[in-house]
C-alpha positions as CSV (number, residue, x, y, z in Angstrom):
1,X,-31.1,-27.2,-19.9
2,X,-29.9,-24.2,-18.0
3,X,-27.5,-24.4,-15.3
4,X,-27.2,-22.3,-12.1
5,X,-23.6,-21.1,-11.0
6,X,-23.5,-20.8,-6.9
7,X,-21.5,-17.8,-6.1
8,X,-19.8,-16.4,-8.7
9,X,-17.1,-14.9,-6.3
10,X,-15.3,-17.0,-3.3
11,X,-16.3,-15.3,0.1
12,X,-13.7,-14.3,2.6
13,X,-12.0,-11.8,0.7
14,X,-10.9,-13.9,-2.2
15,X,-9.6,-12.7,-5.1
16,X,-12.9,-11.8,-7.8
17,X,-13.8,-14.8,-10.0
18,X,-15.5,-16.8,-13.3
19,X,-16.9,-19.6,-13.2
20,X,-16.3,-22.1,-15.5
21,X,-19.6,-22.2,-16.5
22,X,-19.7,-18.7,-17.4
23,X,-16.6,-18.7,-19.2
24,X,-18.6,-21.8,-21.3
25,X,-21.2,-19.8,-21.6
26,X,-18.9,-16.7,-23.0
27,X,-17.1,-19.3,-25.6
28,X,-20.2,-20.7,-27.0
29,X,-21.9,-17.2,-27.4
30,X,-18.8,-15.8,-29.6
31,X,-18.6,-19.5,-31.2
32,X,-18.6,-19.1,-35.1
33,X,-21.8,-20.2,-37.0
34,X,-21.3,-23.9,-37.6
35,X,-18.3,-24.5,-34.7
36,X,-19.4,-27.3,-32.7
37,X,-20.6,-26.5,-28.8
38,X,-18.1,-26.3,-25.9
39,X,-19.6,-28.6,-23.2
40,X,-18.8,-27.7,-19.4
41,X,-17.6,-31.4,-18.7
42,X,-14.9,-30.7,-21.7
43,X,-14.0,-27.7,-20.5
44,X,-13.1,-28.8,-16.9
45,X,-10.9,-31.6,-18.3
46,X,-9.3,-29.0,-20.6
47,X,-8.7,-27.3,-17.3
48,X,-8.0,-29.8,-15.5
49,X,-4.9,-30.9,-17.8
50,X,-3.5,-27.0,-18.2
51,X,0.3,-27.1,-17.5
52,X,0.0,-24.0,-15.7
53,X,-3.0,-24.0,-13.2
54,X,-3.1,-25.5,-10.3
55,X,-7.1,-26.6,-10.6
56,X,-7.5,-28.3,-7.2
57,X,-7.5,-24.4,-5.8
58,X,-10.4,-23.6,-7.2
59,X,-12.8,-26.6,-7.6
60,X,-16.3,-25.7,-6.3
61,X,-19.6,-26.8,-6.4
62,X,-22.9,-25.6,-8.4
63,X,-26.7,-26.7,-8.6
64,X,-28.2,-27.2,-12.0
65,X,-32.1,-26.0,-13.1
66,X,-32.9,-29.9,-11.5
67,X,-31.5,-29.1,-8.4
68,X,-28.2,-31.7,-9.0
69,X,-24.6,-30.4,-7.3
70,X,-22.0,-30.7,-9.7
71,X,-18.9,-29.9,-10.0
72,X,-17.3,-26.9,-11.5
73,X,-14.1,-24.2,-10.6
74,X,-13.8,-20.8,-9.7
75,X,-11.0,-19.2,-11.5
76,X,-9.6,-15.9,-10.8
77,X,-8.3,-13.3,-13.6
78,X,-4.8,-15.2,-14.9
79,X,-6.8,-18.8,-15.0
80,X,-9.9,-17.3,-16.4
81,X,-7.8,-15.5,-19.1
82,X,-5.4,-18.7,-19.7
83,X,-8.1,-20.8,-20.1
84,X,-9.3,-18.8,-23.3
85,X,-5.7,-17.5,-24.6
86,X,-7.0,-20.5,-27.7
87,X,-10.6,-18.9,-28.1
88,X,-11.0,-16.3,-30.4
89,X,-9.9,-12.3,-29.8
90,X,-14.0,-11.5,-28.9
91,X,-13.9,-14.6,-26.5
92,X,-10.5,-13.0,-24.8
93,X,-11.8,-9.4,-24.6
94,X,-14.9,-10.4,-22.9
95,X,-13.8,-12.5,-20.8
96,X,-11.0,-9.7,-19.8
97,X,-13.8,-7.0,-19.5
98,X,-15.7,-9.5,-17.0
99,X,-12.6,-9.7,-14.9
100,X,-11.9,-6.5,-14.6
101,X,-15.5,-5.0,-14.0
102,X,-15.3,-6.7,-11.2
103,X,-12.1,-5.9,-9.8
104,X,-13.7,-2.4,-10.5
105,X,-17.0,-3.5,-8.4
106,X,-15.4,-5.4,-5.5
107,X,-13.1,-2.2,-5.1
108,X,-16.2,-0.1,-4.4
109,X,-18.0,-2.0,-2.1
110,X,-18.5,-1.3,1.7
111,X,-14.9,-2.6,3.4
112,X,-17.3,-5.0,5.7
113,X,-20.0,-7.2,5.0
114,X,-23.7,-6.3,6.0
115,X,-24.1,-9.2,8.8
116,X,-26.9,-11.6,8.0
117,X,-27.0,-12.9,10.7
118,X,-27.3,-12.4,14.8
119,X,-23.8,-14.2,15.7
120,X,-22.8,-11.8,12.7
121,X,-23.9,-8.8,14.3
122,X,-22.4,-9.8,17.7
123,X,-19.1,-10.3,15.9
124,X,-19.3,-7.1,14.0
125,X,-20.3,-5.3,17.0
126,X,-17.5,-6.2,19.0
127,X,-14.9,-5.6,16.4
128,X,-16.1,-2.2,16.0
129,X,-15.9,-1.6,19.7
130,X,-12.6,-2.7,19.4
131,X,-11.9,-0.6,16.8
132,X,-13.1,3.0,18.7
133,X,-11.2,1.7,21.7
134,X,-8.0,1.5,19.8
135,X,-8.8,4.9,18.0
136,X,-9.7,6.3,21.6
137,X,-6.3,4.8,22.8
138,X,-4.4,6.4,20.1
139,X,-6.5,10.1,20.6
140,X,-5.0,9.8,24.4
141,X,-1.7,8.9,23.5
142,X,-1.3,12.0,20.8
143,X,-3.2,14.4,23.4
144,X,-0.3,12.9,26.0
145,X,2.7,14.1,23.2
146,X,0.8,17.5,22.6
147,X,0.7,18.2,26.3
148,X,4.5,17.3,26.6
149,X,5.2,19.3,23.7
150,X,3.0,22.3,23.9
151,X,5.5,24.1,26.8
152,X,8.4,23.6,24.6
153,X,6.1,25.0,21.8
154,X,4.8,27.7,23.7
155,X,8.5,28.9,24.7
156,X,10.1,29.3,21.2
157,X,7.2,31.5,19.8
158,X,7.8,33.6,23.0
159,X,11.6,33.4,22.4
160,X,10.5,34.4,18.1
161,X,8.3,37.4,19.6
162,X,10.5,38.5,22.0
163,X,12.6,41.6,21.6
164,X,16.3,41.5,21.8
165,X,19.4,39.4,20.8
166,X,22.1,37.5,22.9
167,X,25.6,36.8,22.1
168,X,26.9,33.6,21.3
169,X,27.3,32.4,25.2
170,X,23.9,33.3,25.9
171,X,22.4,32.0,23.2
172,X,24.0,28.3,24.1
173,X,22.2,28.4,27.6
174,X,19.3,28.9,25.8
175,X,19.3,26.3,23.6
176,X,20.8,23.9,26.2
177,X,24.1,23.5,24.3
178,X,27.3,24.1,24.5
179,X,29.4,27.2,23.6
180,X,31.7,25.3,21.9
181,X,29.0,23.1,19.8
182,X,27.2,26.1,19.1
183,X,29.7,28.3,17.8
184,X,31.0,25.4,15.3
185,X,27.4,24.8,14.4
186,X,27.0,28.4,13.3
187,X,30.3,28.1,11.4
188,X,29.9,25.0,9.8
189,X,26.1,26.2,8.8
190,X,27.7,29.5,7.2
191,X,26.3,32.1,10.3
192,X,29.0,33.4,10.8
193,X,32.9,33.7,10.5
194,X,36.3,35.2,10.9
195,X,38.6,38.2,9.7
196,X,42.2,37.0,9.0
197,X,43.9,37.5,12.6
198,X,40.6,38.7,13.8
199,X,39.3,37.9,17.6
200,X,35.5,38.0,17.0
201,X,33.0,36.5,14.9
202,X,31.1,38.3,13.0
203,X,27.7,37.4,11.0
204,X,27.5,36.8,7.5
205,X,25.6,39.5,5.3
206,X,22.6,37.4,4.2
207,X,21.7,36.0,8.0
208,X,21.6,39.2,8.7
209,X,19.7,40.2,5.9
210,X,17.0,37.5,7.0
211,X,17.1,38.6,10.5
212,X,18.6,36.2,12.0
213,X,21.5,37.7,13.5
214,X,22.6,41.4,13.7
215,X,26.1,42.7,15.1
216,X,26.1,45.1,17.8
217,X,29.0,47.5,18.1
218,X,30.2,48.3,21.6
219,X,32.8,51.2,22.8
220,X,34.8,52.0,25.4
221,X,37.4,54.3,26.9
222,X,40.9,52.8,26.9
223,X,43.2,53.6,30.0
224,X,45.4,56.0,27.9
225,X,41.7,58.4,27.2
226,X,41.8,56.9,23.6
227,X,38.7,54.8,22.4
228,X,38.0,51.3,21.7
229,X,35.3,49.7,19.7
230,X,34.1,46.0,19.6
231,X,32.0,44.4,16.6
232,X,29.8,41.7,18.1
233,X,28.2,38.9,16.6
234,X,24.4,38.6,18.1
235,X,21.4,35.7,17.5
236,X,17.7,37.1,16.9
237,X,14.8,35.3,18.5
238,X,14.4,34.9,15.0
239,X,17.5,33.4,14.5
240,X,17.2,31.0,18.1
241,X,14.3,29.6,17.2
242,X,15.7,28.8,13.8
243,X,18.7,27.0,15.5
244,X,15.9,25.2,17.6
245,X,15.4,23.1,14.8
246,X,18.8,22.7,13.6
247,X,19.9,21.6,16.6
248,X,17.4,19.1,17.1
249,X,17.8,17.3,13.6
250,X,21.2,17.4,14.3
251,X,20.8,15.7,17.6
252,X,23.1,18.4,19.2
253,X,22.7,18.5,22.7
């Protein structure tokens, strides 16, 4: 007599199953010649007394080929392979194949379910409307930040393009901090430093080098007709627009 299994997985996104009946069906196939049958009803008692599974969480129901409902459980991958660990190595590796080929299947099907039905549809419908208002929510919200942001992004690239570089002073205005925060930023990041008993800062070789900063030299005429000459310490657009950056990580303000 051949018997039926009714759904061989558990709907509503459980995890993929065996029924016992296949499982039966898998132990009796790799049965050695002469090894008496495994009948289903022996096999759910077997189950039924198992230490380790919980068999009330996956009793279910199934027609045989006369149309009876009987009992039987759905058992996902640990149960299903528990339930053989005393079968033979083909018995194991079978049923281990079966479980996983349709891990493999489930993982590749559609993420919903084709309705089947016209409440179905409805339901589906609306959570798909949902879905493109939340999406459309989320499209206004970025173009929002990007609007916010753009003048802010629009004004460094003219700062990086522009031609010219400002002292230390200068530069702070710019980035809307202070002197004082600024010029120990630029210390403490290596930009620039001191001579013993020196006055001014001056800009270390490599920032220079990568055009962030360059020094400009200024002279003058003392009161006694002599000369005097000033090394100063100057910020690139290059260089502002780098401390941008810095100072916003930093959360200098």
């Amino acid at each position: 007599m051949s018997i039926i299994a009714l759904n061989a997985d558990q709907p509503g996104g459980q995890p993929k199953t065996m029924t016992s009946i296949e499982i039966v069906d898998v132990i009796n196939e790799l049965r050695e010649e002469g090894d008496a049958e495994m009948l289903h009803k022996n096999f759910m008692v077997k189950l039924e007394k198992h230490p380790g599974i919980d068999s009330a969480k996956f009793l279910a129901q199934y027609k045989d080929s006369t149309g009876r409902t009987l009992k039987c459980y759905h058992l996902p991958k640990r149960e299903a392979e528990l339930m053989v660990m005393s079968e033979s190595l083909a018995v194991q590796v079978k049923v281990y194949d079966r479980m996983t080929a349709l891990e493999i299947q489930a993982a590749q099907k559609p993420a919903f379910a084709i309705p089947q039905t016209f409440v179905e549809a409805l339901r589906l419908a609306a959570d798909l409307a949902d879905g493109k208002a939340q999406a459309e929510l989320e499209v206004v919200q970025q173009q929002k930040l990007l609007d916010v942001a753009q003048p802010k992004v629009e004004a460094l690239d003219r700062i990086a393009t522009s031609d010219g570089s400002l002292c230390i002073t200068d530069a702070a205005k710019t980035l809307q901090i202070q002197p004082r925060k600024l010029t120990q930023l630029l210390q403490e990041q290596h930009w620039t430093y001191r001579r013993p008993m020196g006055t001014g800062w001056l800009a270390y070789q490599d920032r220079i080098q990568q055009g962030l900063m360059e020094h400009k030299v200024t002279t003058g005429e003392k009161g006694d007709g002599g000369e005097w000459s000033r090394t100063q310490a100057r910020i690139t657009p290059k260089g502002l627009t780098k401390l941008a950056g810095v100072i916003q990580q930093a959360g200098l303000h």
